[in-house]
Structures are given as C-alpha cells and as structure tokens.
N, CA, C and O atoms as a GROMACS GRO file, in nm:
protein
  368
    1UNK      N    1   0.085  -0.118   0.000
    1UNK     CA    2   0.000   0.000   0.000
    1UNK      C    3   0.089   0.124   0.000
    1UNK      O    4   0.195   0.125   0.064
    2UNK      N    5   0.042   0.240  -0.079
    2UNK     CA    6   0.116   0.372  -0.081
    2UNK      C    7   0.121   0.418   0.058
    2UNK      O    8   0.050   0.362   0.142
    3UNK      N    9   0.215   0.536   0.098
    3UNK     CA   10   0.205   0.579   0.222
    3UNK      C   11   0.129   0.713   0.181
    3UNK      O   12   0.101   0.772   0.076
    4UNK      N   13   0.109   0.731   0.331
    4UNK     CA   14   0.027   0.822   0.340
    4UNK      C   15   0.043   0.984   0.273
    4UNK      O   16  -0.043   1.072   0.272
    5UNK      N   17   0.175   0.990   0.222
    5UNK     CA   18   0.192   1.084   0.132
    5UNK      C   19   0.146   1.050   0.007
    5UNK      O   20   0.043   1.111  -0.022
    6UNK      N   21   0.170   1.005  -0.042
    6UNK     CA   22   0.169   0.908  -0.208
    6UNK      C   23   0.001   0.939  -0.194
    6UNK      O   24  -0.043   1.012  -0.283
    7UNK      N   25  -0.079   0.899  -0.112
    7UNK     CA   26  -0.194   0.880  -0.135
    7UNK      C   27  -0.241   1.021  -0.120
    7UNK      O   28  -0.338   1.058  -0.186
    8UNK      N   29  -0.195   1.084  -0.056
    8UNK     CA   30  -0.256   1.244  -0.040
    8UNK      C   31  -0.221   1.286  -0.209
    8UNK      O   32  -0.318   1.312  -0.280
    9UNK      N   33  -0.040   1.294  -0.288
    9UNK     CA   34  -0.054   1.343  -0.396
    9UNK      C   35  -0.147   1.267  -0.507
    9UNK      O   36  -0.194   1.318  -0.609
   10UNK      N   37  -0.164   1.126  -0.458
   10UNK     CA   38  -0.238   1.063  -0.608
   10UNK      C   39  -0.418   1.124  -0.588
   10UNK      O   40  -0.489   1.152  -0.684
   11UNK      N   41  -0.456   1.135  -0.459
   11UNK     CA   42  -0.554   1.201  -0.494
   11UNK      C   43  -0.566   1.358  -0.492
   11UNK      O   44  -0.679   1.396  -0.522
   12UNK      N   45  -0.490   1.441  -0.468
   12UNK     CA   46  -0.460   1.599  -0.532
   12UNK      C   47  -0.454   1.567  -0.672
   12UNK      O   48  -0.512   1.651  -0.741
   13UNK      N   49  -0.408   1.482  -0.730
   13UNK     CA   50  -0.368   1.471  -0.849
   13UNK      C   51  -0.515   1.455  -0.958
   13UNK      O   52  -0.576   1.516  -1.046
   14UNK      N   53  -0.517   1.332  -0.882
   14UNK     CA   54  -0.677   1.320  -0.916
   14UNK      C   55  -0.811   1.455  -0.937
   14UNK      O   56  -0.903   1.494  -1.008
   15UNK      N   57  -0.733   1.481  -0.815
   15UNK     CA   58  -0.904   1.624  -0.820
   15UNK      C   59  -0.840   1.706  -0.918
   15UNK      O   60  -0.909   1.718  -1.019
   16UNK      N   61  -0.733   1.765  -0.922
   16UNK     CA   62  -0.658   1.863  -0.996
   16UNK      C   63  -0.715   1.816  -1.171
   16UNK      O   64  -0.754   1.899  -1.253
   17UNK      N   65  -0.708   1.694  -1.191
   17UNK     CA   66  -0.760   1.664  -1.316
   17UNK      C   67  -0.892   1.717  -1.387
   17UNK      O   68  -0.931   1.779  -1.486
   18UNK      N   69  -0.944   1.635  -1.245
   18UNK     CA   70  -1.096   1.646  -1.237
   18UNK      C   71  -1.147   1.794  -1.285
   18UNK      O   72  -1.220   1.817  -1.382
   19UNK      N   73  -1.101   1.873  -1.210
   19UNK     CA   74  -1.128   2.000  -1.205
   19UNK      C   75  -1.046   2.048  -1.349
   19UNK      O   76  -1.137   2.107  -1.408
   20UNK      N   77  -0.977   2.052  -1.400
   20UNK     CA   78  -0.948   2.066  -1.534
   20UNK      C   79  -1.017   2.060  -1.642
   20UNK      O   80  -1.049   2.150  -1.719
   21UNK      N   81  -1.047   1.912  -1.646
   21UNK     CA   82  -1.154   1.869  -1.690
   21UNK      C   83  -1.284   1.943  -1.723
   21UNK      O   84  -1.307   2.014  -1.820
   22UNK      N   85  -1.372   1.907  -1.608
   22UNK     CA   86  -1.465   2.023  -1.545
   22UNK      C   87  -1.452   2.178  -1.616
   22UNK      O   88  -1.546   2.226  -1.680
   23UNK      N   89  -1.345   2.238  -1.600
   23UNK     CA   90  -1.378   2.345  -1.645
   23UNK      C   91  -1.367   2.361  -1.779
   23UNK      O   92  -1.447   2.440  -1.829
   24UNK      N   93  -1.274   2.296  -1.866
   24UNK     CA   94  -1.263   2.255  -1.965
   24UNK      C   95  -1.380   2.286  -2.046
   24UNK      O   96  -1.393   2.370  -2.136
   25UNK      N   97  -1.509   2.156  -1.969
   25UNK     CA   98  -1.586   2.148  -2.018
   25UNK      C   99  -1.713   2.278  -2.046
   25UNK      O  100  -1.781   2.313  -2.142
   26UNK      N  101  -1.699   2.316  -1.918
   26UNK     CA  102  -1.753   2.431  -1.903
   26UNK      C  103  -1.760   2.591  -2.003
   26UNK      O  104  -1.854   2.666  -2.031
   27UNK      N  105  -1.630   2.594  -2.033
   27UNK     CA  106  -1.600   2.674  -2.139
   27UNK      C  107  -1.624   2.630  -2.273
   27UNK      O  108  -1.635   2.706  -2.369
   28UNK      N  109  -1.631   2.481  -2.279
   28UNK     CA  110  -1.684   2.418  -2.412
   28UNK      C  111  -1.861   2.448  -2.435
   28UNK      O  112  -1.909   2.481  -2.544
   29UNK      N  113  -1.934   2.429  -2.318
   29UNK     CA  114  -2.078   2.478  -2.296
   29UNK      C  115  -2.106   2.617  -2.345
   29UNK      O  116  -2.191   2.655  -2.425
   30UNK      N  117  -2.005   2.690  -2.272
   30UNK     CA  118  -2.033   2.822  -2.287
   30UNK      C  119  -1.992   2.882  -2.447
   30UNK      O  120  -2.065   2.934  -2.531
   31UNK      N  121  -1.861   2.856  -2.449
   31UNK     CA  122  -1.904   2.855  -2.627
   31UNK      C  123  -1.991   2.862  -2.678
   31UNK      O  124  -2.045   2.964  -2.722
   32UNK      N  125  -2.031   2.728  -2.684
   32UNK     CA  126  -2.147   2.703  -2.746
   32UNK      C  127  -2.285   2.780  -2.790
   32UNK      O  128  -2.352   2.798  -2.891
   33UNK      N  129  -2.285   2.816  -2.634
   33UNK     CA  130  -2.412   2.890  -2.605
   33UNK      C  131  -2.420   3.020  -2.638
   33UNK      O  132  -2.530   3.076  -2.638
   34UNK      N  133  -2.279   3.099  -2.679
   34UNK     CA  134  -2.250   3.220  -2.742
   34UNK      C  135  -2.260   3.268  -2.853
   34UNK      O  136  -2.263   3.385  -2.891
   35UNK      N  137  -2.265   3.118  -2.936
   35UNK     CA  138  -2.256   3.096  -3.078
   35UNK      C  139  -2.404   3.191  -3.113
   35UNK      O  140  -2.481   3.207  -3.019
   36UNK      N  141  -2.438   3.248  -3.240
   36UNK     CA  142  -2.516   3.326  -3.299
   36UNK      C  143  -2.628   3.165  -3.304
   36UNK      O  144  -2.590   3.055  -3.344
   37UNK      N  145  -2.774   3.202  -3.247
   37UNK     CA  146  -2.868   3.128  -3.287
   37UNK      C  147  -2.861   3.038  -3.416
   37UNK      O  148  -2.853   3.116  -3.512
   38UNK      N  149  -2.860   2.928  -3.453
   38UNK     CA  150  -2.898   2.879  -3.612
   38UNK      C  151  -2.771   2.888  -3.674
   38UNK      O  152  -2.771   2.881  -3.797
   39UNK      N  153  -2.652   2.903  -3.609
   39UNK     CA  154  -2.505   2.902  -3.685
   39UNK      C  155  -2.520   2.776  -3.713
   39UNK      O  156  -2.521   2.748  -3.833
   40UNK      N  157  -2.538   2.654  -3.605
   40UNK     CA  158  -2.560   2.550  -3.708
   40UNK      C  159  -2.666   2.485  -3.721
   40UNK      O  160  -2.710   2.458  -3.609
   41UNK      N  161  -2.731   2.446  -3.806
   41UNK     CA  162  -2.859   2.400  -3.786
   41UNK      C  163  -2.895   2.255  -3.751
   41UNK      O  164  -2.823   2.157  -3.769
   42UNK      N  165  -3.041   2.259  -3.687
   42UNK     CA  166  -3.070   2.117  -3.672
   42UNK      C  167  -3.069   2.007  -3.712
   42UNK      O  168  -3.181   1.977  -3.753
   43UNK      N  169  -3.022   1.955  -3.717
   43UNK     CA  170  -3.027   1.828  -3.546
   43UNK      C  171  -2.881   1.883  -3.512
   43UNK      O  172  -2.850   1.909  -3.395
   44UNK      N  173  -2.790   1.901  -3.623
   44UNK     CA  174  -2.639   1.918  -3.547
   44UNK      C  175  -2.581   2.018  -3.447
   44UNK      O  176  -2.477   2.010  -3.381
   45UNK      N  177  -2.665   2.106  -3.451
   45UNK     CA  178  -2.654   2.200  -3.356
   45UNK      C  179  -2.730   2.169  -3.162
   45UNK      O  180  -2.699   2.200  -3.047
   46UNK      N  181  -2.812   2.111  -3.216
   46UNK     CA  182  -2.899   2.056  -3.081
   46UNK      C  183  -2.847   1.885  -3.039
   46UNK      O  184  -2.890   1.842  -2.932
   47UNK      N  185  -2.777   1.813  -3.105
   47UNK     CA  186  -2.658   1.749  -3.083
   47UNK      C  187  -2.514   1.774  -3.027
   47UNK      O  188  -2.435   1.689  -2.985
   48UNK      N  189  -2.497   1.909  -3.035
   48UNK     CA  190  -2.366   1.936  -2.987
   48UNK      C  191  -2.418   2.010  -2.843
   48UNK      O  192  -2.408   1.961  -2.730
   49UNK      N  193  -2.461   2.109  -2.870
   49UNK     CA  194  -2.501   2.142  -2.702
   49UNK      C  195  -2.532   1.998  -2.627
   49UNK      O  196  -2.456   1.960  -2.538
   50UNK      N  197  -2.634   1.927  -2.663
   50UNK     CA  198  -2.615   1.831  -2.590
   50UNK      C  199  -2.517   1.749  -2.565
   50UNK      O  200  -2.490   1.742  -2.445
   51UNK      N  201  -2.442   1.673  -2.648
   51UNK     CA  202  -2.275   1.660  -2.605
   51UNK      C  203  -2.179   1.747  -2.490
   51UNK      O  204  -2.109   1.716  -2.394
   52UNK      N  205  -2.215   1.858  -2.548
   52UNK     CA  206  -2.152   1.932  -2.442
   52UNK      C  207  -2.184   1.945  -2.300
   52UNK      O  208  -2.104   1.952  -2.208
   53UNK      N  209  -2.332   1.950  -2.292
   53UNK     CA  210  -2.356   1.957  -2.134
   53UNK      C  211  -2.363   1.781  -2.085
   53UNK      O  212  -2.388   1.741  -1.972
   54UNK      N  213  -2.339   1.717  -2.179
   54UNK     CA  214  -2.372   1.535  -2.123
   54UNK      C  215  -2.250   1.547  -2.046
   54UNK      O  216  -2.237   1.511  -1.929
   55UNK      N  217  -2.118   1.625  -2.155
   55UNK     CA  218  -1.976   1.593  -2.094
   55UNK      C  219  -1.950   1.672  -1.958
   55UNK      O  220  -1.905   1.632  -1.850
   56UNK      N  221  -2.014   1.852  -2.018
   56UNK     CA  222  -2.002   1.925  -1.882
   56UNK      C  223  -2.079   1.837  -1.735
   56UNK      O  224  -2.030   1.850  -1.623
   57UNK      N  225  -2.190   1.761  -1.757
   57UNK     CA  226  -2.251   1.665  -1.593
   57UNK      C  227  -2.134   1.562  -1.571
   57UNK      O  228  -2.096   1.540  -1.456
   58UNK      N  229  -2.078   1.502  -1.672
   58UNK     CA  230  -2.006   1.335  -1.638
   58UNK      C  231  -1.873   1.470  -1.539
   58UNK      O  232  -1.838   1.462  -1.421
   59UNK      N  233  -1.834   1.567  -1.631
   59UNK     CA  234  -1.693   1.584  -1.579
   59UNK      C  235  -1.717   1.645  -1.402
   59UNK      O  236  -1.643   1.643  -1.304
   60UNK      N  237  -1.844   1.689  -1.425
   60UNK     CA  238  -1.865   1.768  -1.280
   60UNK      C  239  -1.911   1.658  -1.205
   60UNK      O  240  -1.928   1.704  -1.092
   61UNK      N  241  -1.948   1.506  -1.206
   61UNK     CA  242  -1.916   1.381  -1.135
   61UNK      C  243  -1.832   1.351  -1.099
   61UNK      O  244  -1.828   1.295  -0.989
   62UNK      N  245  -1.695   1.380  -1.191
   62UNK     CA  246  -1.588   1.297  -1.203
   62UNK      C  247  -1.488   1.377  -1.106
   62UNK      O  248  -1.380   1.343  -1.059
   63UNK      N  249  -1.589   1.542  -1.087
   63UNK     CA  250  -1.496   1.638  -0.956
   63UNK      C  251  -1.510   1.635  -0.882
   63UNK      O  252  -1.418   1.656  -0.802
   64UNK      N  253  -1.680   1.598  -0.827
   64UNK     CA  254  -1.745   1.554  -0.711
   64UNK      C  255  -1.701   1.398  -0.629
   64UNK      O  256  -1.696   1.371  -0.509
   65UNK      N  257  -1.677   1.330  -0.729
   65UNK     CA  258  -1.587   1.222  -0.688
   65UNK      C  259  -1.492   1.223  -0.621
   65UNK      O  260  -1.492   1.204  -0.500
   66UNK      N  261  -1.406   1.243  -0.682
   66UNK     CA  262  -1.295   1.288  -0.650
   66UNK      C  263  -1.244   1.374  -0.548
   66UNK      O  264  -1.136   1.367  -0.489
   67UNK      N  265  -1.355   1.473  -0.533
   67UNK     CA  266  -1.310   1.563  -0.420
   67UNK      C  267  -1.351   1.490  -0.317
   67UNK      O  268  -1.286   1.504  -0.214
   68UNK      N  269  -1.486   1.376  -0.312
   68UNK     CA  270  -1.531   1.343  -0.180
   68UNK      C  271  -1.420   1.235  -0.138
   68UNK      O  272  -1.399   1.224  -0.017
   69UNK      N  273  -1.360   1.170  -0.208
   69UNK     CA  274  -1.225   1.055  -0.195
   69UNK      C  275  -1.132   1.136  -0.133
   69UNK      O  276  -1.075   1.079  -0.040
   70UNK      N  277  -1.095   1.256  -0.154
   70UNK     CA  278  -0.946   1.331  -0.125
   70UNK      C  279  -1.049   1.367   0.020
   70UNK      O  280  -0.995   1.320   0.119
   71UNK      N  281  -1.143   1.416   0.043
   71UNK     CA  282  -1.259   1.499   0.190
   71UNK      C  283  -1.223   1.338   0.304
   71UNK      O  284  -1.180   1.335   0.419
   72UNK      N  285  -1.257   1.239   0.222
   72UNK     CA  286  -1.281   1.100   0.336
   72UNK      C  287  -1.161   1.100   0.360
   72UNK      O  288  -1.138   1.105   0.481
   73UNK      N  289  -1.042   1.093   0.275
   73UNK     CA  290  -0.905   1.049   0.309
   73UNK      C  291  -0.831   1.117   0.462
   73UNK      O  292  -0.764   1.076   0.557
   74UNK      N  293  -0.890   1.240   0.416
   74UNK     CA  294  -0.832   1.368   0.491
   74UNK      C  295  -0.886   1.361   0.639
   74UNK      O  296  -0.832   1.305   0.734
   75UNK      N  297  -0.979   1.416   0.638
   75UNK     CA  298  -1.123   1.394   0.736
   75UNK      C  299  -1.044   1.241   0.797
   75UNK      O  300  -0.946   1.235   0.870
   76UNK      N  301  -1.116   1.140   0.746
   76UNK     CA  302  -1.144   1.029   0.843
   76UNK      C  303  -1.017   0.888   0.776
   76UNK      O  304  -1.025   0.766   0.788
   77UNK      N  305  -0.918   0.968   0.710
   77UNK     CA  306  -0.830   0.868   0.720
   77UNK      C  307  -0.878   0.752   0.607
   77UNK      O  308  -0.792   0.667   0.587
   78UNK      N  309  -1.005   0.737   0.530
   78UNK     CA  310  -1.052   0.624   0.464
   78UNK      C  311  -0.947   0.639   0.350
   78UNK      O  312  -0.930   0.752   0.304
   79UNK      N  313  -0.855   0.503   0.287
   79UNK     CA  314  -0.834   0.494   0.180
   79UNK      C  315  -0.885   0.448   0.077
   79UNK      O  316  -0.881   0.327   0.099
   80UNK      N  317  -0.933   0.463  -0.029
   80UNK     CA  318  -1.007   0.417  -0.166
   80UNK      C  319  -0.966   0.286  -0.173
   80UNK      O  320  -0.852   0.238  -0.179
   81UNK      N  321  -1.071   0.236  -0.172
   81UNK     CA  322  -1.037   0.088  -0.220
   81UNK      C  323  -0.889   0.070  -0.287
   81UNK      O  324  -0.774   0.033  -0.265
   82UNK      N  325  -0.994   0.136  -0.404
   82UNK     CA  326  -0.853   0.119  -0.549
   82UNK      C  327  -0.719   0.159  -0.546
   82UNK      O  328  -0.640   0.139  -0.638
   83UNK      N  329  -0.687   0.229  -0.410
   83UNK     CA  330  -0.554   0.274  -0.372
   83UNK      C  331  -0.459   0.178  -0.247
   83UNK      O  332  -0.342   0.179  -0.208
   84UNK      N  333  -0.562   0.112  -0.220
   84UNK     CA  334  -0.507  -0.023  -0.097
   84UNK      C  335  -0.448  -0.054  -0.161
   84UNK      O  336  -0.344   0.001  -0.124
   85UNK      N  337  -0.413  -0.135  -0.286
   85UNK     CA  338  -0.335  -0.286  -0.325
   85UNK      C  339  -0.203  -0.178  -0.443
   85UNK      O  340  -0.128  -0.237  -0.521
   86UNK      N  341  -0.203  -0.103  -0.436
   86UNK     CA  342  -0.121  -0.037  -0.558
   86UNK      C  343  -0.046   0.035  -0.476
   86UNK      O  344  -0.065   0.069  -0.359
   87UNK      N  345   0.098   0.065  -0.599
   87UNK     CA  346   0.201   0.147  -0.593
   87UNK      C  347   0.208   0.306  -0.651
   87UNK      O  348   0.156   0.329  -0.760
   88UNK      N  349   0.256   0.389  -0.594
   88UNK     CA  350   0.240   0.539  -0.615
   88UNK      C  351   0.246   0.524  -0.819
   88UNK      O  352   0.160   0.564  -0.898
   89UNK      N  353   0.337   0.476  -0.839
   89UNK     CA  354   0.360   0.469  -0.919
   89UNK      C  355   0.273   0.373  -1.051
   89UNK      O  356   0.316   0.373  -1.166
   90UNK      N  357   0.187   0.322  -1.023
   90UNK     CA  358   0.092   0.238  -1.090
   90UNK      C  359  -0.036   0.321  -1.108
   90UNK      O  360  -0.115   0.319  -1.203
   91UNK      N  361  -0.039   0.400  -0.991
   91UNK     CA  362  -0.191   0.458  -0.988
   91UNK      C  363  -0.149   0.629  -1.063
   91UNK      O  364  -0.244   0.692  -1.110
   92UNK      N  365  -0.037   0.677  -1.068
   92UNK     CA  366  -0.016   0.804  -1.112
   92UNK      C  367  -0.076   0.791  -1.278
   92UNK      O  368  -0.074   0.889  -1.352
   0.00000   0.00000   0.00000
C-alpha cells in the first residue's frame, strides 16, 4: 500500500484533473451557447449542445468524486479501495 503521502498526492492529483476537466468542459458549454442562434442547424446544432452539457454533468461527477475521496481520506483517514493494493507509481 502507498504511504500516506503518495496517497494524499495521487488524490490531489486526481481532483486537480478532475477540475481541469470540469472546467474545460464548461468553457466548451459556454461557447457554445454564445454561438449566434442557427449558426448550425438542426439536429447538429442541438446534438452538440447536448454533447456538451452530457460531458459538462459526467466531468462535474468525475470532480465531485474525487473531491469526496481526497474529503474522506483527509477527514477520516478512509483509503479508496482502489488505492489499498497499488504502488504510487501504478496509480499516477
């Protein structure tokens, strides 16, 4: 098992993504939504906003996750399953 450092950076690392991600996506939404009405037209236009906000919910999961894994670690010491049996270096 990683020590207790290793596991603090692999999940900073983790949220740091997350949140990348996340905003990433966010600015991909907002684009979008800036775009002049009917720049592209239907279905492909009402296909991509939706893409975009499917990705902007998964990525804002994937921060909420993540942050609550790095909150338990911290807080109450819980390690992630998926971080028991691995090396700093496997999970980076």
């Amino acid at each position: 098992m990683p020590s207790h450092d290793e596991i603090e950076a692999i999940l900073d690392l983790q949220v740091r993504e997350a949140e990348k991600r996340f905003l990433s996506a966010c600015a991909a939404v907002n684009q979008i939504l800036q775009e002049p009405p009917g720049s592209i037209p239907a279905p492909d236009g009402v296909h991509r906003v939706h893409l975009a906000i499917q990705e902007e919910s998964t990525a804002r999961e994937h921060l909420k996750r993540a942050t609550l894994r790095q909150l338990e670690f911290r807080v109450n010491g819980v390690v992630p399953d998926d971080l028991k049996g691995t090396s700093a270096s496997a999970a980076g």
